[in-house]
C-alpha positions in Angstrom: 3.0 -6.0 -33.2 6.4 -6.6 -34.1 8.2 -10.2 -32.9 9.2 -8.6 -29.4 5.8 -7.9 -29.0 6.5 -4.2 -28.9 3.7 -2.3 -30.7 4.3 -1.6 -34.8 2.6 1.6 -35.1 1.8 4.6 -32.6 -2.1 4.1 -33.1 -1.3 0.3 -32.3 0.4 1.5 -29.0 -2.7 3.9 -28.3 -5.1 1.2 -28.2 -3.4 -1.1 -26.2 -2.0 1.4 -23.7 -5.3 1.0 -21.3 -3.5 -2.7 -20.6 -0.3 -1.3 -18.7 0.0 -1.0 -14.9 -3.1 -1.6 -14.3 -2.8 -3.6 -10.9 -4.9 -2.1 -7.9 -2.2 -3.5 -5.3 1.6 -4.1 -5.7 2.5 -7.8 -5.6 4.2 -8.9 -2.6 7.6 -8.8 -4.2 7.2 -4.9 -5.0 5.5 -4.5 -1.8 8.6 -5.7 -0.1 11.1 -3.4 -2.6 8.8 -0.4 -1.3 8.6 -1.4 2.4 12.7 -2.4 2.5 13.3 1.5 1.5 13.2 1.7 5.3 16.9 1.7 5.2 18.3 3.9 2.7 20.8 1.8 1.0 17.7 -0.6 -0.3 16.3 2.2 -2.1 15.3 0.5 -5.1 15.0 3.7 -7.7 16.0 3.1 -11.7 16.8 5.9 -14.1 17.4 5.9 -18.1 19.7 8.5 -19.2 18.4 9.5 -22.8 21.0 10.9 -25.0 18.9 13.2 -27.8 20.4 14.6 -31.2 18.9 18.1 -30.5 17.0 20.1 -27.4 13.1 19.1 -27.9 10.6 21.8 -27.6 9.8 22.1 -24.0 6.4 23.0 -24.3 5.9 20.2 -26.4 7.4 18.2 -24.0 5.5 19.4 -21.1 2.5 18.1 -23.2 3.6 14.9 -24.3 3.8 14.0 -20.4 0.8 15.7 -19.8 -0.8 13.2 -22.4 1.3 10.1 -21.3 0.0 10.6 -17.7 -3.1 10.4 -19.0 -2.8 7.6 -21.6 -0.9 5.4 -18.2 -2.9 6.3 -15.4 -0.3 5.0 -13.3 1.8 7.8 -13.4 -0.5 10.2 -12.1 -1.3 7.8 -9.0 0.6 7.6 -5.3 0.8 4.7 -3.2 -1.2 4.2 -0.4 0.4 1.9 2.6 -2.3 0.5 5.4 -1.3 0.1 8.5 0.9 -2.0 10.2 1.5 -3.8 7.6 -1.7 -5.8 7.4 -2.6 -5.4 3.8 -0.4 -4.4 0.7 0.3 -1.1 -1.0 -2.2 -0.3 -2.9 -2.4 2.6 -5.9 -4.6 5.4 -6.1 -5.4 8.6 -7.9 -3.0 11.2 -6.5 -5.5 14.5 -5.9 -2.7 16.5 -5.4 -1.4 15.7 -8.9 0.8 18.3 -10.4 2.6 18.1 -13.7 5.1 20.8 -13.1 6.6 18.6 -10.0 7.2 15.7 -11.6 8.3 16.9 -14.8 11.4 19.6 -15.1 14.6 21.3 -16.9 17.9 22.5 -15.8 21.2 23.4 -17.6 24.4 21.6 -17.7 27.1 22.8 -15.7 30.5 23.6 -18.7 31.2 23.2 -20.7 28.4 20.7 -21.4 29.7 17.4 -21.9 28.8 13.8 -20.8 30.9 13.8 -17.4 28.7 16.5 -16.4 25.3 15.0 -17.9 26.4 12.1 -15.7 27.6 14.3 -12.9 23.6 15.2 -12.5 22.3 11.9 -13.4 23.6 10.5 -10.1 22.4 13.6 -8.0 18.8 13.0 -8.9 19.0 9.3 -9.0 20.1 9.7 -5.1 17.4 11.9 -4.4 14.8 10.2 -2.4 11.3 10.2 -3.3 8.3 12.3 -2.2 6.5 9.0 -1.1 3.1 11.4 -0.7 3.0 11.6 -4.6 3.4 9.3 -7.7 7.1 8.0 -7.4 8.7 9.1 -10.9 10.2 12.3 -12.1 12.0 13.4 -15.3 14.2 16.0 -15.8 15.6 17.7 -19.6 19.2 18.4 -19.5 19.9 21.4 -22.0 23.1 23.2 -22.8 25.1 20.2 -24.2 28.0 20.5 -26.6 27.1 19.9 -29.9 23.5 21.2 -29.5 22.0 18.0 -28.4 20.1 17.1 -25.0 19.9 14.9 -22.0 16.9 13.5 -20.5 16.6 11.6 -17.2 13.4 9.7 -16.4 13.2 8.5 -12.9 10.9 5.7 -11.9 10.8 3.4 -8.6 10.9 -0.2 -9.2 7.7 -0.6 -7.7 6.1 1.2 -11.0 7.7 -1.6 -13.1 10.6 -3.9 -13.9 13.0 -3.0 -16.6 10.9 -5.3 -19.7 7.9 -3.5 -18.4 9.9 -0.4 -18.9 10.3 -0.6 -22.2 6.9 -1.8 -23.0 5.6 1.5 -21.3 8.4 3.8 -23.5 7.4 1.8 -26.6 3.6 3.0 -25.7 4.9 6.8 -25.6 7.8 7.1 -27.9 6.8 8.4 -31.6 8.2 6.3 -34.8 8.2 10.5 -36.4 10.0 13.8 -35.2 6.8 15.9 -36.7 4.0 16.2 -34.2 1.0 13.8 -33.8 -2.3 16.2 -33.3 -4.5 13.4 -33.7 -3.6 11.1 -30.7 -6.6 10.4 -28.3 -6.4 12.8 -25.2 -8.1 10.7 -22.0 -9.4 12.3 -19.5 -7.4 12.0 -16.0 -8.2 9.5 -13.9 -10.2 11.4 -10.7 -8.8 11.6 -7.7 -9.4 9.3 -4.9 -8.9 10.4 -1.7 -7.5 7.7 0.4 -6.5 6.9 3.2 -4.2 4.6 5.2 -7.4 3.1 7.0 -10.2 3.2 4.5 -6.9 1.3 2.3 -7.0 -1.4 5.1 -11.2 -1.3 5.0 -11.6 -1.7 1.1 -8.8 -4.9 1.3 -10.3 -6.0 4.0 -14.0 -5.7 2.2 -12.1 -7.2 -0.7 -11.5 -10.4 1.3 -14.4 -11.0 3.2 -16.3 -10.6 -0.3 -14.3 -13.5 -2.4 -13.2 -15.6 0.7 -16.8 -17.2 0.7 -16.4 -18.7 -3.0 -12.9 -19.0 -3.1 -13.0 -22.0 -0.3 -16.0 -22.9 -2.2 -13.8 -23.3 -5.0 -11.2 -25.3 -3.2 -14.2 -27.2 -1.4 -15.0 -28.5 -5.3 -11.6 -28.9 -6.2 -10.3 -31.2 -3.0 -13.5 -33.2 -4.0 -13.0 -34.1 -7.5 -9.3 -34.8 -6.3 -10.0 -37.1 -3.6 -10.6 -40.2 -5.6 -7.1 -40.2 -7.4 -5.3 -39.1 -4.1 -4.0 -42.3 -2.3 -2.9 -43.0 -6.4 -0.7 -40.0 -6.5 0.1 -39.7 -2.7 3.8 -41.3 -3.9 4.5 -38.7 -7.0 3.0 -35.6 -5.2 5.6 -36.7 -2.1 8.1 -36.4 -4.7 7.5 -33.6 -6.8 7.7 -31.7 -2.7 11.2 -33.4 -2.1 12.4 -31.8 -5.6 10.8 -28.5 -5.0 12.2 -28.3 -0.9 15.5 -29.4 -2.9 15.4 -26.7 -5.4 14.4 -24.1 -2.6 17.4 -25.0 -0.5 19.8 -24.4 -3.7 17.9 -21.3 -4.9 18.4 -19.4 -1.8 21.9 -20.7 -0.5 24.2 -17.7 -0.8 26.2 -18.1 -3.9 29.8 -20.7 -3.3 31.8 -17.6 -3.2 33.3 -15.6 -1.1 33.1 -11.7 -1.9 36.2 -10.0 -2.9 37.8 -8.4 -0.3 38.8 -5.3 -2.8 34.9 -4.7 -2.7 34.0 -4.6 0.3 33.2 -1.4 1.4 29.5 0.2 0.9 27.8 3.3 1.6 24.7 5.7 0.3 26.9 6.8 -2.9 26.1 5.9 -6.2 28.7 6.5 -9.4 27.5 6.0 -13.2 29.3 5.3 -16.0 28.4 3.8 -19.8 29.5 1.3 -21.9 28.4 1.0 -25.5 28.8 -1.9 -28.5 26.9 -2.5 -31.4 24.1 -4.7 -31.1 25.5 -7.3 -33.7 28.8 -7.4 -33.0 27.8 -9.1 -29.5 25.4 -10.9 -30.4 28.3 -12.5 -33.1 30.6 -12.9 -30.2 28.0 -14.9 -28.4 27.4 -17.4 -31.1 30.8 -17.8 -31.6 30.8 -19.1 -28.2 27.3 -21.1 -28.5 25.9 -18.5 -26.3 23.0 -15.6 -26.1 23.5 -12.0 -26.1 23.1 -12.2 -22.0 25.9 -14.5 -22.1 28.4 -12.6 -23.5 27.3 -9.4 -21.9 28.0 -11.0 -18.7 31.2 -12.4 -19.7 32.6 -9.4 -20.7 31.5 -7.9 -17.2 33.5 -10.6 -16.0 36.6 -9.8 -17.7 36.3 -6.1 -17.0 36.0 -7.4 -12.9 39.7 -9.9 -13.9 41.4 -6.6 -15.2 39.9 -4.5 -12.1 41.5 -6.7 -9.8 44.7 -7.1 -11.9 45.6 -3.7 -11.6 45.0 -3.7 -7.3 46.9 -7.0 -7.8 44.7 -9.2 -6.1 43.7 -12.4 -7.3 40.0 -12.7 -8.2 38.9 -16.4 -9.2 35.1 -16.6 -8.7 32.4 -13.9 -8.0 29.1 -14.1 -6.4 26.8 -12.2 -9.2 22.9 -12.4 -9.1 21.2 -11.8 -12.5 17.8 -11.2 -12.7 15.3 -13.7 -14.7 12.4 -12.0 -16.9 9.1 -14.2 -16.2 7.1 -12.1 -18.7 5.1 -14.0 -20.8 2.7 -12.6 -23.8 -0.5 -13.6 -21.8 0.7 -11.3 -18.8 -0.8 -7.3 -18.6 1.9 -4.8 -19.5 4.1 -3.7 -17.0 4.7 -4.5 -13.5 7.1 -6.4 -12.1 7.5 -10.3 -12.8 11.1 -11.9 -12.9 13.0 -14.0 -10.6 16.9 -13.9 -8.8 19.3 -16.6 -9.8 22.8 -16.0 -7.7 25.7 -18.0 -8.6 29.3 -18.0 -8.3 30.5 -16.4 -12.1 34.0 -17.6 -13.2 36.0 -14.0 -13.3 38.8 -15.8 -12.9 38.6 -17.4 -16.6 41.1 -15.5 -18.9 39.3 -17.6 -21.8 36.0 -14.9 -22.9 34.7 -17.7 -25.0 35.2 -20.6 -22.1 33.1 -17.8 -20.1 30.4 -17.5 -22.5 30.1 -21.4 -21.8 29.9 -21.7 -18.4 27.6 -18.7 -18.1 25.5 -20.5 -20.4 25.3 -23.6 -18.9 24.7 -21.9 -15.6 21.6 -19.6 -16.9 20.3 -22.9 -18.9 20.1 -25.2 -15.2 18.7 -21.9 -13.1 15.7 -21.5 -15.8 14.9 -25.3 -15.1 15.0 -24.8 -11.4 11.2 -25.7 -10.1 11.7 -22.8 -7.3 13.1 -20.5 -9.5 10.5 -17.4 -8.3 11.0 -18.5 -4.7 11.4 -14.8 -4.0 7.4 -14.6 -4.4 7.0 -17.8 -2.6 8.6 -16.1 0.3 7.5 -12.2 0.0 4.0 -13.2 1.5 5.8 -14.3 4.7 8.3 -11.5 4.6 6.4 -8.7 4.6 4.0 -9.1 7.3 7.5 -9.3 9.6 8.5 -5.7 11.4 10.1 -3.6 9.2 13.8 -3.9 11.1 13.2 -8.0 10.0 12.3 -7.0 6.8 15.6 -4.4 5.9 17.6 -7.1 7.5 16.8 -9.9 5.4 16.6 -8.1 2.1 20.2 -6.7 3.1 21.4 -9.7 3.9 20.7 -10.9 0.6 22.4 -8.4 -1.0 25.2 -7.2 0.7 27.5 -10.4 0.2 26.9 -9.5 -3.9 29.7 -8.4 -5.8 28.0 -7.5 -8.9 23.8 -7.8 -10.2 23.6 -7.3 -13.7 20.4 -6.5 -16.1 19.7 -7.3 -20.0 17.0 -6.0 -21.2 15.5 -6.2 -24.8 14.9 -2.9 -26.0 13.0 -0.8 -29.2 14.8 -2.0 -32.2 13.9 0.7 -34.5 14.0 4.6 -34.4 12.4 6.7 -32.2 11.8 10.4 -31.0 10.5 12.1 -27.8 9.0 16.0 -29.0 10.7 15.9 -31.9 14.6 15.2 -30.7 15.6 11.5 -32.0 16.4 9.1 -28.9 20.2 8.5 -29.5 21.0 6.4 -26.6 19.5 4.9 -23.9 21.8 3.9 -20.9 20.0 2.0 -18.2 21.0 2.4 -14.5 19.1 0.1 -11.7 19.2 0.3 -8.1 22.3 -0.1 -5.5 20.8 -2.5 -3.2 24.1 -3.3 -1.0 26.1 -4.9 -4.0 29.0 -3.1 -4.9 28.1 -2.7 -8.5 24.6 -2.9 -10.4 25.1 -3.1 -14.7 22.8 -2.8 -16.7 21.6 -3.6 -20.9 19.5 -2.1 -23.2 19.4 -3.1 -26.7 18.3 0.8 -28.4 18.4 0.9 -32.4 21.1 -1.4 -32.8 23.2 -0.6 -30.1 23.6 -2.4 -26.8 23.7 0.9 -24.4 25.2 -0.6 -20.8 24.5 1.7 -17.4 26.8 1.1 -14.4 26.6 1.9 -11.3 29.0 1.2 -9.0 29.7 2.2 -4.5 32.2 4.6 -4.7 33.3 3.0 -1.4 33.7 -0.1 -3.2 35.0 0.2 -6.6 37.4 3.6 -6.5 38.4 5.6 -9.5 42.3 4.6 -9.1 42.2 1.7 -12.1 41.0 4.9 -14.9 43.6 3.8 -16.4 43.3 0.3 -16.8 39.3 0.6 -17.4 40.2 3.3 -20.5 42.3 0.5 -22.0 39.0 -2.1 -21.7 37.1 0.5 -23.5 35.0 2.4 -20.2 33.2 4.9 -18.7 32.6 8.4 -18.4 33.9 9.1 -22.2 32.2 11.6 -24.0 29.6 9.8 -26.1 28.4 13.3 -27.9 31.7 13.1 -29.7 31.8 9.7 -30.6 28.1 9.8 -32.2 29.5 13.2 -34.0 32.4 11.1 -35.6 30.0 8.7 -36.6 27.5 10.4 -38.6 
């Protein structure tokens, strides 16, 4: 394994690949992204745009799916809601599975080049899923400029978080462009055919089975606690008045207002990329005493100060929410397990190095925060509200966002998917009511950003400004051709 705890060989990958997804039921927390899809702006959908040196063979391709939907069973299984909300999604064998629908090519529109690969990337990104069947689909882009290739691979959050991501593509990528004839070929997983109700029936089976020895369990524990408890009545009082404390500043709204130059929303999404050499931002952030993160962020920030520059409207702070990776190396592989932390980021610093700091400071206090997951503390709660309640108070937690933004360690060395070398990666993540989601992935020592912004709320008027700051929508085939 190499220090990321990303797999060092591909027959190191193979044997460990049996460990990802592997969850029966969604946790509550992607139970509630799945279930707040009710209302169309919350659809939480992610796609990586590949950027490839040359057009793979397709039927190569075709079979390199066909084996990694076999090697991750999760991709050839749909989920499968109970009732009324009672239980929790659950996954399941699809027995409708069919390759050929999930996997597919199409040709770019001319003359070929990236504002057309990106042109298409939104379309499918928009396109809702078939919630009857597994919730992913890829797509190769062929026809590009330059002889080289696009590929889009589209999976719902509920399949994973963006760490678990990469785990999963470092499971499926090849270290070689030559063919690997002797990986293992499992069989498919058979199908199960379930239902809403026999879903509800088997949880509810599930339950009435371990409730007996789980309260048997806490029977033995309360007992061997009893003696001690009058001596630690005084510190367990406490340690609730710090967590209520830390609750109450966890899930205020962040102390800033959102800018009115944001405001509007609606069912669009726009992409555009950002790209920078791994070490040159990682040397920016220690000149600042901060991480990678930090800097990424504080660049976002200035990009936000120029943004609102041009409009001329005065921008001081803005309310941001970062997610907070929770994997550890005990966990399974894949999934989702990270935690919000929402805070009012200082765009109105002209200093990038004073914004490292206080970004730093800021990520350093919300790690130390006891209720720092309180999003699964409260997902239990949430979801077994009516739907209407449940869209409401995921959108209300969103909507008053300015800007999320991801960072995401990705595969440090070389990789190839059917013989065409993996370029670039650019990461886009979900909409959910903010005005602009931007995303980080570290590929082969280069930071490849993803964002995606509300047309309604970020327009296209500041092009000008934003190709001064180094921005979006450039053609990154040429640049890579200048390079090599």
């Amino acid at each position: 394994m190499t220090a990321s705890g990303l797999p060092q060989t591909n027959e190191e990958a193979w044997a460990i690949a049996h460990a990802w997804g592997t969850a029966r039921e969604m946790n509550e927390v992607e139970a509630l992204m799945w279930r707040a899809e009710s209302d169309p702006r919350l659809r939480s959908t992610m796609l990586g745009l590949y950027v490839l040196d040359c057009e793979p063979d397709w039927e190569r391709l075709l079979a390199a799916h066909q084996w990694g939907s076999r090697l991750l069973p999760r991709f050839r299984q749909r989920v499968v809601d109970p009732p009324l909300h009672v239980g929790l999604p659950a996954w399941a064998a699809d027995p409708d599975f069919d390759l050929a629908y999930h996997v597919r090519r199409v040709r770019a529109p001319d003359p070929g080049g990236f504002d057309q690969v990106l042109d298409l990337a939104e379309q499918v990104a928009m396109t809702p899923f078939d919630r009857a069947r597994s919730p992913w689909e890829a797509v190769l882009v062929e026809g590009l400029e330059s002889g080289r290739a696009a590929y889009f691979l589209k999976p719902h959050h509920s399949l994973t978080d963006g760490q678990g991501g990469v785990q999963m593509l470092s499971l499926l990528h090849s270290r070689k462009r030559e063919p690997s004839p002797e990986k293992p070929m499992p069989d498919p997983p058979p199908p199960k055919y379930a239902t809403p109700l026999s879903m509800l029936a088997e949880q509810a089976a599930g339950l009435a089975h371990s409730a007996p020895r789980a309260a048997g369990a806490a029977a033995s524990r309360a007992a061997r606690l009893a003696g001690g408890a009058l001596l630690r009545a005084g510190a367990v009082a406490g340690e609730g008045l710090r967590l209520g404390r830390s609750l109450a500043r966890v899930l205020a709204p962040p102390p800033a207002r959102p800018s009115p130059l944001l405001r509007g929303r609606s069912l669009s999404w726009r992409f555009g990329t950002l790209e920078v050499p791994f070490d040159e931002l990682k040397l920016a952030a220690r000149a600042a005493d901060g991480s990678l993160n930090d800097a990424f962020i504080a660049a976002l920030l200035g990009g936000f100060r120029r943004y609102h520059e041009h409009h001329n409207s005065e921008l001081n702070d803005l309310p941001l929410a970062m997610p907070i990776s929770l994997h550890r190396g005990d966990h399974p592989m894949g999934g989702n397990r990270f935690a919000g932390a929402r805070f009012a980021a200082p765009a109105g610093e002209p200093d990038p190095a004073e914004r490292i700091r206080l970004i730093h400071d800021f990520v350093l206090t919300a790690r130390a925060e006891p209720a720092l997951d309180a999003l699964a503390l409260l997902a239990p709660a949430i979801n077994r509200l009516p739907t209407p309640l449940v869209t409401r108070w995921y959108r209300a937690q969103t909507t008053k966002l300015d800007l999320q933004a991801s960072n995401i360690a990705g595969i440090p060395y070389t990789v190839y998917m059917a013989g065409a070398r993996i370029e670039r990666l650019f990461p886009f993540g979900p909409l959910p009511g903010c005005a602009v989601m931007a995303a980080l992935v570290s590929h082969d020592g280069t930071c490849c950003i993803g964002v995606n912004c509300d047309p309604a709320a970020v327009t296209r008027s500041c092009s000008s400004t934003a190709s001064k700051a180094g921005s979006t929508r450039c053609s990154r085939f040429v640049r890579a051709r200048n390079r090599r």
